[in-house]
C-alpha positions as CSV (number, residue, x, y, z in Angstrom):
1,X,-154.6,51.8,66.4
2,X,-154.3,53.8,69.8
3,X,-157.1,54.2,72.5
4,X,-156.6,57.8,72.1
5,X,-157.7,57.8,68.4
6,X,-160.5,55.6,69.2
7,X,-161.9,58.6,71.9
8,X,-160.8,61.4,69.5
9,X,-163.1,59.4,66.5
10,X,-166.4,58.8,68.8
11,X,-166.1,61.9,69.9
12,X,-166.1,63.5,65.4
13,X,-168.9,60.9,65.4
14,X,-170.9,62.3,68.7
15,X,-170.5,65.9,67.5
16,X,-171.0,65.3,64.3
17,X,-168.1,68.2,63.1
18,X,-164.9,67.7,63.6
19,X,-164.5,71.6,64.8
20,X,-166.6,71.5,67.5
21,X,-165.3,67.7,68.6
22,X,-161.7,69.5,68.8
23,X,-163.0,72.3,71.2
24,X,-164.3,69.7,73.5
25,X,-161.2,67.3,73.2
26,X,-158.7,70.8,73.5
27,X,-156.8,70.4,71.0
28,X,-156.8,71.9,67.0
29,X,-159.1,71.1,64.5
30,X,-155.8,70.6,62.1
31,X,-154.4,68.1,64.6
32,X,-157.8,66.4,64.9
33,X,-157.7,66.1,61.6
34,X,-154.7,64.6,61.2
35,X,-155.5,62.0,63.5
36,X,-158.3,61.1,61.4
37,X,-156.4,60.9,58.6
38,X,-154.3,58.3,60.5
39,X,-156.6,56.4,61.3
40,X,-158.2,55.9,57.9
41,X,-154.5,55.5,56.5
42,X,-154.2,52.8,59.2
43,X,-157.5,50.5,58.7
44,X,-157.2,51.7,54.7
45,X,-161.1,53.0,54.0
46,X,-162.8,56.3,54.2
47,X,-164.5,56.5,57.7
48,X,-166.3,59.8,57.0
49,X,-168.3,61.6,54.3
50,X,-168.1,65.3,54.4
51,X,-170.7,66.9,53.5
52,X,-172.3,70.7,54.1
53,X,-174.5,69.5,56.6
54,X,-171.6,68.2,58.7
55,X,-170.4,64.2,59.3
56,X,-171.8,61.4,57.9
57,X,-170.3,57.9,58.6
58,X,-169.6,55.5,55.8
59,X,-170.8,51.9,56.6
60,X,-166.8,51.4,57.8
61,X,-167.4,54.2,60.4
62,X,-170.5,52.8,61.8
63,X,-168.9,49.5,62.1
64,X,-165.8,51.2,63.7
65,X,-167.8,53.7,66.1
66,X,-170.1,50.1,67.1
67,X,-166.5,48.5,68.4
68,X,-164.6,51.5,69.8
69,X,-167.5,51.9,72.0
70,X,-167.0,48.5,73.4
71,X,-163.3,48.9,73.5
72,X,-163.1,52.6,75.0
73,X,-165.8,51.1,77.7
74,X,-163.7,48.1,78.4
75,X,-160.7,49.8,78.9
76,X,-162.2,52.6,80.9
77,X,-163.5,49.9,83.4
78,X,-160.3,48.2,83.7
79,X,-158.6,51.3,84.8
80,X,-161.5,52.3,87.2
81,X,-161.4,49.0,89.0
82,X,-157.7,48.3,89.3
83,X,-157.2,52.1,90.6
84,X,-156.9,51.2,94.3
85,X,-157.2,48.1,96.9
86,X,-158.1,50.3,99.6
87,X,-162.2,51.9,99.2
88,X,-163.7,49.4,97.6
89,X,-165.0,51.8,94.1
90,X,-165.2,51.1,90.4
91,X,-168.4,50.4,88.2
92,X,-170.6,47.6,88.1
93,X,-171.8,46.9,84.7
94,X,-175.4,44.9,84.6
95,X,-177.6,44.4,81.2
96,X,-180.5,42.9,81.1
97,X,-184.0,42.9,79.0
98,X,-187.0,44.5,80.6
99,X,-188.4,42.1,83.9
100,X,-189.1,43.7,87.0
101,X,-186.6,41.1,88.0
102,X,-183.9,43.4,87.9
103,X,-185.1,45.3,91.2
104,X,-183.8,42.8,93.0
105,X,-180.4,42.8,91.9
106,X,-181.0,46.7,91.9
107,X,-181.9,47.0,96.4
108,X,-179.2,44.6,96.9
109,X,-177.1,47.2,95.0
110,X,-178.7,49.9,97.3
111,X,-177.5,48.2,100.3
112,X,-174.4,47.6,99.4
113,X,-174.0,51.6,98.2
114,X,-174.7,52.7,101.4
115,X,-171.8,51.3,102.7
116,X,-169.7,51.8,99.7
117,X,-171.1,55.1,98.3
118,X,-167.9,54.9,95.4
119,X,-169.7,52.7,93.7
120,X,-171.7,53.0,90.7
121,X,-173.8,51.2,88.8
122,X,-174.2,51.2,84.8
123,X,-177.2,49.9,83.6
124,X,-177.5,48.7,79.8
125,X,-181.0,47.7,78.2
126,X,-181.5,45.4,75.5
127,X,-182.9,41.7,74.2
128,X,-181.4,38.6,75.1
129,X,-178.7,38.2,72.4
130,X,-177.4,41.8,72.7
131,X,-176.8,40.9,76.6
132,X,-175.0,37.8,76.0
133,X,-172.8,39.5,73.5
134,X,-171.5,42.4,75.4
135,X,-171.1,39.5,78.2
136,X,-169.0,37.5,76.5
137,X,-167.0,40.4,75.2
138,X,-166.2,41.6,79.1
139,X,-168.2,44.5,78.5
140,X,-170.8,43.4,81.1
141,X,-170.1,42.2,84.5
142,X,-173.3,40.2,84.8
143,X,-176.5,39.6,82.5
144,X,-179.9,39.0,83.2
145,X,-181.9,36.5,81.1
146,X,-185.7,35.4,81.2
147,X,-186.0,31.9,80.2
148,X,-186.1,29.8,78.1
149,X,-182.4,30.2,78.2
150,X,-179.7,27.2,78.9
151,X,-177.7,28.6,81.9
152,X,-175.4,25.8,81.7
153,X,-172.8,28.2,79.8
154,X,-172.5,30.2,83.0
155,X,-172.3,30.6,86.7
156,X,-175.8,32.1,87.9
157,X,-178.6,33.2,90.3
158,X,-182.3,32.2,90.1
159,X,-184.1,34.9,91.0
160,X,-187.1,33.6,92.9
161,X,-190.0,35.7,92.0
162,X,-191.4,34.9,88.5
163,X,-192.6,37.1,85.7
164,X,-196.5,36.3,84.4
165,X,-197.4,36.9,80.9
166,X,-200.4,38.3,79.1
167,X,-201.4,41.5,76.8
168,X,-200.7,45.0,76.9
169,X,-204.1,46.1,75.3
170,X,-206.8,49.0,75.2
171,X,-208.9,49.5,78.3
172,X,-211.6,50.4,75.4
173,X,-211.3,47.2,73.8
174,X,-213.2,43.8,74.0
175,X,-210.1,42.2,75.5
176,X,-209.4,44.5,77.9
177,X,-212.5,44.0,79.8
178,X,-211.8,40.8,80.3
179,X,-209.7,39.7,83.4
180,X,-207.9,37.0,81.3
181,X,-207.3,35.8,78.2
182,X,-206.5,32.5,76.2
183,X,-205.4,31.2,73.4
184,X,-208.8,31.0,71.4
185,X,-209.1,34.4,72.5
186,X,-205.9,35.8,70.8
187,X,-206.7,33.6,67.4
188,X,-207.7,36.0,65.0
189,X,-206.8,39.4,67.3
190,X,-203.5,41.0,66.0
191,X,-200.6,40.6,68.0
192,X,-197.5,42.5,68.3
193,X,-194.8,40.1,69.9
194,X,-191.0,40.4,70.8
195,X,-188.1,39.0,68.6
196,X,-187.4,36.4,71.0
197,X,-190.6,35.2,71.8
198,X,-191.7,34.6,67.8
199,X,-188.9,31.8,67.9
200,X,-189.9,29.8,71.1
201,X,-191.6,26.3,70.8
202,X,-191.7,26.0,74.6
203,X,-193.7,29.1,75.4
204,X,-196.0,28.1,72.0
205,X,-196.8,24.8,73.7
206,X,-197.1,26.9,76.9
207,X,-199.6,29.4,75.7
208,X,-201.4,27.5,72.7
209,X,-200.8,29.7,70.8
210,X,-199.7,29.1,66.9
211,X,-197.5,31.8,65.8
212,X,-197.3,30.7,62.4
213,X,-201.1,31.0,61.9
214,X,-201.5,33.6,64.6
215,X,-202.0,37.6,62.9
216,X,-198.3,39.4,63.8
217,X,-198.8,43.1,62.7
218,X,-195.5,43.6,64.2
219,X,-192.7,42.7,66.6
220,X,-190.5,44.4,69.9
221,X,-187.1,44.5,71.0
222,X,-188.2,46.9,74.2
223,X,-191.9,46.9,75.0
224,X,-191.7,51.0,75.3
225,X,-191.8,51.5,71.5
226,X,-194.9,48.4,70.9
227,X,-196.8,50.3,73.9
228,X,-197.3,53.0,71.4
229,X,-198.7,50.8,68.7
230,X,-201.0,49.3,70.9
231,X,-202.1,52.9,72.1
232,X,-203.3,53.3,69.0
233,X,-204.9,50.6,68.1
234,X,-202.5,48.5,66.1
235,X,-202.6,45.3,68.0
236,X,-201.9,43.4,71.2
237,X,-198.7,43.4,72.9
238,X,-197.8,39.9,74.1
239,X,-195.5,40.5,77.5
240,X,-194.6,40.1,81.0
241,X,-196.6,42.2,83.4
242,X,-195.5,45.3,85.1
243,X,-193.0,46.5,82.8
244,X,-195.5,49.2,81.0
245,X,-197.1,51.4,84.4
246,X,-200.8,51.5,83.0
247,X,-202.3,53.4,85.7
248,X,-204.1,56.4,84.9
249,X,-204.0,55.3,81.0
250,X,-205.7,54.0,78.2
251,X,-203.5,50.8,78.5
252,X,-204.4,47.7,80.8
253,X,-202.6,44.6,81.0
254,X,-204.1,41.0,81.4
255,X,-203.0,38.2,81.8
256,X,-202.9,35.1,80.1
257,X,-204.9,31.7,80.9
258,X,-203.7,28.8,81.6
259,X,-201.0,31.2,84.0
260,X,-197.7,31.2,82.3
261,X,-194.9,32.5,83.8
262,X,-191.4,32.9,83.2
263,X,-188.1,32.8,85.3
264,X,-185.2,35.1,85.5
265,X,-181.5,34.4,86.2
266,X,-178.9,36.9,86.8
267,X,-175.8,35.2,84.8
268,X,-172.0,36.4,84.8
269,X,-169.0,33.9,82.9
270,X,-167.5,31.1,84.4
271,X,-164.1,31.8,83.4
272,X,-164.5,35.7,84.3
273,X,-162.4,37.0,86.8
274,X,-164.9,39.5,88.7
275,X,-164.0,42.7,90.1
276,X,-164.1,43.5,93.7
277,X,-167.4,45.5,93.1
278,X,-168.9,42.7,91.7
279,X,-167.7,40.2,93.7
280,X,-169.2,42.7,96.8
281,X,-172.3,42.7,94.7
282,X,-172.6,38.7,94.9
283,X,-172.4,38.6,98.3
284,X,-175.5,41.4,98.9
285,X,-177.5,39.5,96.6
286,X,-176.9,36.2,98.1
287,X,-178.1,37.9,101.7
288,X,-181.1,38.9,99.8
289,X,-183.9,36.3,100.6
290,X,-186.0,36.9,97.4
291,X,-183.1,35.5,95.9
292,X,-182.2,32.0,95.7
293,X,-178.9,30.8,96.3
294,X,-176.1,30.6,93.0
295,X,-174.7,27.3,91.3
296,X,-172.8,26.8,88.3
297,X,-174.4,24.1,86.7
């Protein structure tokens, strides 16, 4: 299995027909095809359906288009980072969940692009687990975590300021008239909560609250999608603050009582060799005082 096959397949699976994929790649639809054919002989299953409607991947090719992503990504970002010693250029690859946390890593990154405008900065979204695995693959250059997370895995920063928990809620609702809220409050009141937050004994014992007996209607990866629900009506969103701009909408946030907050660490492996990007990016953040000082312990 080539690299090249890997691009000419995502790019079938992006267009959806194989025709069109070949005019974008430049090269025939028969020899597209061919190279299709290959690369089903090769991994010995049927990757596509055709049908009139176009493409359809078999559960093989979803699984195959999942890791030649990664792969194609990897091995673009080794080639853009070993291209030249001189101008410092290449891509810095950061994932991380949503936390307003993340704009501090982001104006040390400003900084440091002003000087070194070849620079660029990828930005991938997603929950906790999904960061650590594209982490641990090489696919990201650092992570950032909210805890409770063990950091003892992996070199990493603290990042001083905190994020405070509470509920996205209705401005029109009981709850949102209130300037807090508490556990005896949320009792009853459905609650719409992420996946990593359902499993957690330390922010239960935090919070009061009892999962188990509490009313879940439903649960987040991204708080975007569980804003919606909460627009109309579904539930309560239990998150961090800041992350949903509620000004000017029907949405308010408040916070919960006693204050609970949560930390945030910007994490990368130990046994990564970093690139000169990042590297350059470690020493911006390090000169930025909202951020406190890396260990790897």
């Amino acid at each position: 299995m080539e690299l090249q096959q890997l691009r000419y397949f995502l790019a079938v699976v992006e267009e959806k027909n194989i025709t069109r994929a070949a005019r974008i790649l430049r090269i025939s639809q028969p020899a597209l095809s061919r190279q299709l054919q290959r690369l089903e002989d090769e991994l010995n299953g049927v990757l596509f359906d055709r049908t009139p409607s176009g493409i359809v991947l078999t559960e093989s090719g979803y699984y195959l288009a999942e890791r030649a992503r990664e792969m194609v990504t990897l091995a673009d970002k080794i080639v853009t980072n070993l291209t030249t010693e001189e101008t410092l250029h290449g891509d810095l690859y950061i994932g991380g969940g949503e936390t307003t946390s993340m704009l501090s890593v982001i104006r040390a990154f400003h900084e440091m692009h002003q000087q070194h405008p070849e620079v660029t900065i990828r930005i991938h979204s997603g929950n906790g687990q999904d960061i650590l695995d594209k982490l641990d693959k090489g696919i990201l250059d650092f992570g950032l975590v909210i805890e409770p997370f063990d950091v003892k895995e992996y070199h990493h920063l603290q990042l001083a300021t905190a994020d405070r928990w509470g509920i996205l809620t209705r401005r029109d609702h009981p709850l949102g008239q209130q300037t807090t809220v508490d556990a005896s409050d949320l009792r009853n009141a459905p609650l719409i909560i992420s996946e990593q937050t359902k499993d957690q004994k330390q922010f239960a014992e935090k919070t009061g609250l009892d999962f188990n007996a509490s009313r879940i209607v439903g649960t987040y990866n991204l708080l975007f999608n569980a804003s919606l629900l909460v627009k109309e009506g579904l539930g309560h969103a239990l998150c961090l603050d800041h992350i949903i701009n509620t000004t000017g909408s029907k949405l308010i946030f408040v916070p919960l009582l006693p204050n609970v907050t949560s930390n945030t660490f910007l994490i990368w492996k130990k046994e990564a060799v970093l690139s000169r990007p990042a590297k350059k990016l470690l020493e911006w953040i390090n000169d930025q005082p909202p951020i406190k000082k890396w260990t790897d312990s």
